[in-house]
C-alpha positions as CSV (number, residue, x, y, z in Angstrom):
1,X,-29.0,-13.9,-11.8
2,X,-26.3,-15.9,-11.0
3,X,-26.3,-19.4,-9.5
4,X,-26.5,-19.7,-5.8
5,X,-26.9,-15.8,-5.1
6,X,-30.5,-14.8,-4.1
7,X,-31.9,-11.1,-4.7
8,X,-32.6,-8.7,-2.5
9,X,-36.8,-9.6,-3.2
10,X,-35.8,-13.0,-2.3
11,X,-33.6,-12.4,1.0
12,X,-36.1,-9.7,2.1
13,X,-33.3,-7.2,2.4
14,X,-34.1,-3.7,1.6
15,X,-33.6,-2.3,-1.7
16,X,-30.3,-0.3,-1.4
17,X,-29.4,1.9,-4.1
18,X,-25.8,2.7,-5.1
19,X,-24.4,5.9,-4.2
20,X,-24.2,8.3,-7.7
21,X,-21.2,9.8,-8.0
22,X,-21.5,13.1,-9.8
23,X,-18.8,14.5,-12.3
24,X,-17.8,18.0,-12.2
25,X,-20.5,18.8,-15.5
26,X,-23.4,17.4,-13.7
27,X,-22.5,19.7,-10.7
28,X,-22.4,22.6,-12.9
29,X,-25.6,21.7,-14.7
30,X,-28.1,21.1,-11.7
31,X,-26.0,24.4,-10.1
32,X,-27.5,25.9,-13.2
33,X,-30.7,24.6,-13.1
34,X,-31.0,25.4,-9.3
35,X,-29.9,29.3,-10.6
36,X,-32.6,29.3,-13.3
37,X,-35.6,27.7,-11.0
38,X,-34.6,30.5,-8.3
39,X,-34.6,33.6,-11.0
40,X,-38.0,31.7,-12.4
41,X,-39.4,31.8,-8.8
42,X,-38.1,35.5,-7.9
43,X,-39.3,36.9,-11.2
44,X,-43.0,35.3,-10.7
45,X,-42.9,36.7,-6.7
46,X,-42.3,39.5,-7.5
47,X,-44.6,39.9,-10.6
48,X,-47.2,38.7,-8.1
49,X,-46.4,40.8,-5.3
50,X,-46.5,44.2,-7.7
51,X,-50.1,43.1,-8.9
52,X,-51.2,42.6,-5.8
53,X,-49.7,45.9,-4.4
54,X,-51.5,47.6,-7.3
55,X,-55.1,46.1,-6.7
56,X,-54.6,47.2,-3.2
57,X,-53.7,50.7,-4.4
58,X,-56.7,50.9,-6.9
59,X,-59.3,49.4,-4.0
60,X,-58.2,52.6,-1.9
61,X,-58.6,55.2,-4.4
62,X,-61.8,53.8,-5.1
63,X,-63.0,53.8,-1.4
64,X,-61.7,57.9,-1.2
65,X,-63.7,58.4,-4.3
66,X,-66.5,56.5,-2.4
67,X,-66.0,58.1,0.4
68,X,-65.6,61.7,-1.2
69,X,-68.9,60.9,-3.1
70,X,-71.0,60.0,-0.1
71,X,-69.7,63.0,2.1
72,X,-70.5,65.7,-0.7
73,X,-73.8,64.0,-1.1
74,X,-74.9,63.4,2.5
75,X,-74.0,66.9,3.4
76,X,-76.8,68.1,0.3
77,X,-79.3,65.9,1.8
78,X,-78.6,67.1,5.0
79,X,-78.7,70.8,4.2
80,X,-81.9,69.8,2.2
81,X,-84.0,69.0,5.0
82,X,-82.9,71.7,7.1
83,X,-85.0,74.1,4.7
């Protein structure tokens, strides 16, 4: 530091950051970046949202297999105590 100039600790002002001024490459880069972390987070949506729309699908074939099961076997025990 310089004599006679006092820091921004010192003078209690607030620590003020520059302004960064952003070429046309880093543009393009964090545009690609942002591109990439989108695609990442469609791709894994969507993987998630299939899987899930497939559990869903198997848990209702197994309740009409459940409920096919129950109906065929209810209706022998009923006919078996009408006898």
């Amino acid at each position: 530091m310089r004599r006679g100039e006092r820091s921004q600790r010192e003078s209690g002002g607030a620590w003020l950051m520059q302004p960064v001024r952003l070429g046309l490459t880093s543009k393009f880069n964090l545009f690609i970046l942002g591109l990439m972390l989108a695609s990442v987070l469609a791709v894994a949506f969507s993987l998630t949202f299939r899987q899930l729309a497939d559990k869903y699908e198997i848990l209702l074939q197994h309740g009409r297999e459940l409920a096919a099961m129950l109906a065929q076997n209810g209706a022998y025990a009923f006919h078996d105590q009408d006898e």
